[in-house]
C-alpha positions in Angstrom: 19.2 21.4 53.7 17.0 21.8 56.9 13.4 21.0 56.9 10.8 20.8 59.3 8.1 18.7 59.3 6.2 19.3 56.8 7.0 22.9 56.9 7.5 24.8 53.3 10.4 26.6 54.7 13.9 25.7 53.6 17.5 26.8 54.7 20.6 25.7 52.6 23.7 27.2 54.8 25.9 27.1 52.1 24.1 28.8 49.8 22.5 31.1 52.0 19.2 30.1 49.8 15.9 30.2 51.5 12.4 29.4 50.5 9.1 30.7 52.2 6.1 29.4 51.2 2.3 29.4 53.0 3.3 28.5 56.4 7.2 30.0 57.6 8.5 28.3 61.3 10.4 30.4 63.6 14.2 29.8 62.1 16.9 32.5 62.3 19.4 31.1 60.0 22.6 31.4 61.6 24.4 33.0 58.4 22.6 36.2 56.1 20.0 35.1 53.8 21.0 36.1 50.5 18.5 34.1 47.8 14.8 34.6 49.1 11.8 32.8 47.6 8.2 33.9 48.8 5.2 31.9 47.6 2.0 33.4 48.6 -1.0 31.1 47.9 -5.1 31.8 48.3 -5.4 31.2 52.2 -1.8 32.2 53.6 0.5 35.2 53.3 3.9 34.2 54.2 5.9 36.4 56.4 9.1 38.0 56.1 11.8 37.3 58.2 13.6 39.6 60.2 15.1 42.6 58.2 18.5 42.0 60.2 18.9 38.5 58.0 17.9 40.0 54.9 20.4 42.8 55.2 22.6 41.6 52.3 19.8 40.0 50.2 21.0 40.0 46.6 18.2 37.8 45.1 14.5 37.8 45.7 11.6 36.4 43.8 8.0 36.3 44.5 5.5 33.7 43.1 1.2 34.6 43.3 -0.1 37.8 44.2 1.0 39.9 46.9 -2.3 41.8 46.7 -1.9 44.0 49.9 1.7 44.9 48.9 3.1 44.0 52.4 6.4 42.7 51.2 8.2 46.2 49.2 11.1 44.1 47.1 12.7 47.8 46.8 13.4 47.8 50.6 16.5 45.7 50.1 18.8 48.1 48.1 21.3 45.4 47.4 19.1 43.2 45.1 21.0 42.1 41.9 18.3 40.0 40.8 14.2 40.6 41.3 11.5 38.4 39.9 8.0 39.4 40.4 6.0 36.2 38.8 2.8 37.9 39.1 2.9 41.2 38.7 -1.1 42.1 39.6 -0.4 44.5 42.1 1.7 46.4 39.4 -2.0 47.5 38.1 -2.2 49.8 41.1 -1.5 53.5 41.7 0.9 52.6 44.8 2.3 49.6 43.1 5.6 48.1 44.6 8.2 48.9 42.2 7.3 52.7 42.6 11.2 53.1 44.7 12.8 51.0 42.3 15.5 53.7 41.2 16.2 52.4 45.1 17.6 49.2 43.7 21.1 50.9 42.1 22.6 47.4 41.8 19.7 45.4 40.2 20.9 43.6 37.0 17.8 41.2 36.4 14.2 42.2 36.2 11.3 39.6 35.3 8.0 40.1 35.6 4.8 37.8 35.1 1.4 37.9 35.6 -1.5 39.9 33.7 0.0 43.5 34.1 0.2 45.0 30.4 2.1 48.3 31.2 5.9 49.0 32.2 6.4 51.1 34.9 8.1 53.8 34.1 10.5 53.8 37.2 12.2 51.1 35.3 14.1 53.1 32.9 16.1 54.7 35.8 17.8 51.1 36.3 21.4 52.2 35.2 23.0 48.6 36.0 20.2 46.4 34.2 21.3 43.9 31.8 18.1 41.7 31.3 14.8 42.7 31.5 12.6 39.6 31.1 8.8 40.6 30.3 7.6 37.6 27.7 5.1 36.3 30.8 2.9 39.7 30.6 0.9 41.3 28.5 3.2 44.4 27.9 3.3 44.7 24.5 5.0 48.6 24.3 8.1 50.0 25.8 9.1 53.4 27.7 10.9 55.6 24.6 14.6 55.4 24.7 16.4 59.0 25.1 19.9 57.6 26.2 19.6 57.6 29.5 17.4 54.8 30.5 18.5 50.8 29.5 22.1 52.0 28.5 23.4 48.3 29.6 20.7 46.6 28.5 22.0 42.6 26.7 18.7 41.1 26.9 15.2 42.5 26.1 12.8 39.1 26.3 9.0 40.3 25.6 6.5 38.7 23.6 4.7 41.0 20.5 6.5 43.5 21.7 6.3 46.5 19.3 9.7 48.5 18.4 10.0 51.4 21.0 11.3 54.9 19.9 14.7 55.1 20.4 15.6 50.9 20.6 19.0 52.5 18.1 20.2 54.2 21.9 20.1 50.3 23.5 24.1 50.1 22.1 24.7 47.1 24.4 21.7 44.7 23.2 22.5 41.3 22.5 19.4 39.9 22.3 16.3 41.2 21.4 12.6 38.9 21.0 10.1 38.5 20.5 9.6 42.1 18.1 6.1 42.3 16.3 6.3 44.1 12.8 3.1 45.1 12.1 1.5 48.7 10.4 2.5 50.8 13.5 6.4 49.9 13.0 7.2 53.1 11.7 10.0 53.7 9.2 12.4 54.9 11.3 12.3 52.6 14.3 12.5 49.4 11.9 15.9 51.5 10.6 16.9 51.8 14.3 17.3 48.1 14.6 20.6 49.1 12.3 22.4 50.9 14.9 22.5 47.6 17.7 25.8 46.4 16.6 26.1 44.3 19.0 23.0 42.4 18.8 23.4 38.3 18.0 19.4 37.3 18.8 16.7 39.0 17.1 13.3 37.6 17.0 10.4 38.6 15.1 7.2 38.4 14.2 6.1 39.2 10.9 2.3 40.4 11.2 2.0 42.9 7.8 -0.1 41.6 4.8 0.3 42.1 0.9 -2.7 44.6 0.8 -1.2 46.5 4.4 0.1 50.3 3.7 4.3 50.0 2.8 4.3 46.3 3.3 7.2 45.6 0.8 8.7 49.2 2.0 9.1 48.0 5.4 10.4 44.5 4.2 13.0 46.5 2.4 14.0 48.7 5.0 14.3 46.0 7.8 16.8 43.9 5.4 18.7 47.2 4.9 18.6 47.5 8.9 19.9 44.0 9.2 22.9 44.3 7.1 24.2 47.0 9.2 24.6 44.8 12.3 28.1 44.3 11.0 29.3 40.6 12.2 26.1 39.4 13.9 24.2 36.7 13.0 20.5 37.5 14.4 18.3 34.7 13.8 15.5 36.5 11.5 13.3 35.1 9.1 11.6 37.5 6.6 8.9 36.5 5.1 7.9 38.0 1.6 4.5 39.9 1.5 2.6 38.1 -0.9 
């Protein structure tokens, strides 16, 4: 590990790991960065380093905002794995996931921050296998047609409320946390049927005894759940009282 001073910036040759924080030396590692860290803080804006070493990044994630969107993660077309840990600039029109379908390769996307809406360039992602939202406030997902999240294992959200089409998300192993509440329509609480595959299902349980179809939709979710074959989803269903 090479350090400078009391420099924030960090070069593991082996791993080909590097962290820039607020203040970034003048260090060409000798070997391809691979694993990038960028930490922007309130006075500083780190820089990039040269595109040359960051031709075969595969891993990139960004902590604070990058509110002038000068560092475009979908540049490096490689990327297997892209964390965005707060996601503000996602708010605007010319936000920096807008060339995601860019990023063929990418099998991990998590997002943070105080951004309540999925962009929908997302669902183009052929190759992603987790898509880790529980740090934001995005509660609803892009409808499923069968095209978009066709290798998705691991949907990780928090309230999130049943999209239309989750039965199309064959390869789902894990889905939480899932609200149930008086918008989960019949048929999308019947979906959760068709994920064979699925071993981790988390929900919340937010209808009341006096709610339209409460002990309908109770009904219908344990009819759902005994479809999933040999799976053992952790669920508890609470009786509406």
């Amino acid at each position: 590990m090479i350090w400078s001073g009391s420099s924030s910036f960090s070069l593991s040759a082996e791993e080909n790991f590097v962290t820039v924080s607020a203040h970034l030396i003048n260090l060409v590692p000798r070997d391809k960065i691979r694993r990038l860290s960028l930490q922007f803080n309130q006075e500083v804006t780190p820089t990039m380093p040269s595109s040359g070493i960051l031709s075969n990044l595969r891993s990139l994630t960004i902590f604070g905002s990058d509110e002038e969107n000068q560092h475009d993660p979908c540049q490096f077309r490689f990327l297997r794995v892209l964390g965005l840990e707060d996601a503000e600039a996602l708010k605007k029109k010319d936000h920096q996931l807008q060339s995601i379908h860019k990023l063929f390769q990418l099998k991990y996307l998590g997002l943070g921050g105080a951004v309540s809406k999925l962009p929908k360039q997302i669902q183009v992602l052929e190759n992603l296998e987790t898509l880790d939202i529980s740090r934001t406030g995005i509660r609803q997902l892009l409808a499923v047609d069968g095209r978009g999240f066709g290798k998705l294992v691991h949907l990780l959200g928090t309230d999130l409320e049943l999209p239309s089409g989750v039965g199309n998300m064959k390869e789902l192993q894990e889905l939480s946390m899932v609200e149930v509440n008086q918008s989960s329509t019949a048929q999308y609480v019947q979906e959760l049927g068709k994920l064979e595959n699925l071993r981790i299902l988390g929900l919340k349980w937010s209808l009341k005894k006096d709610d339209n179809d409460c002990e309908g939709c109770e009904k219908r979710l344990v009819e759902a759940l005994k479809k999933l074959g040999g799976a053992q989803p952790a669920v508890s269903v609470p009786r509406c009282w």
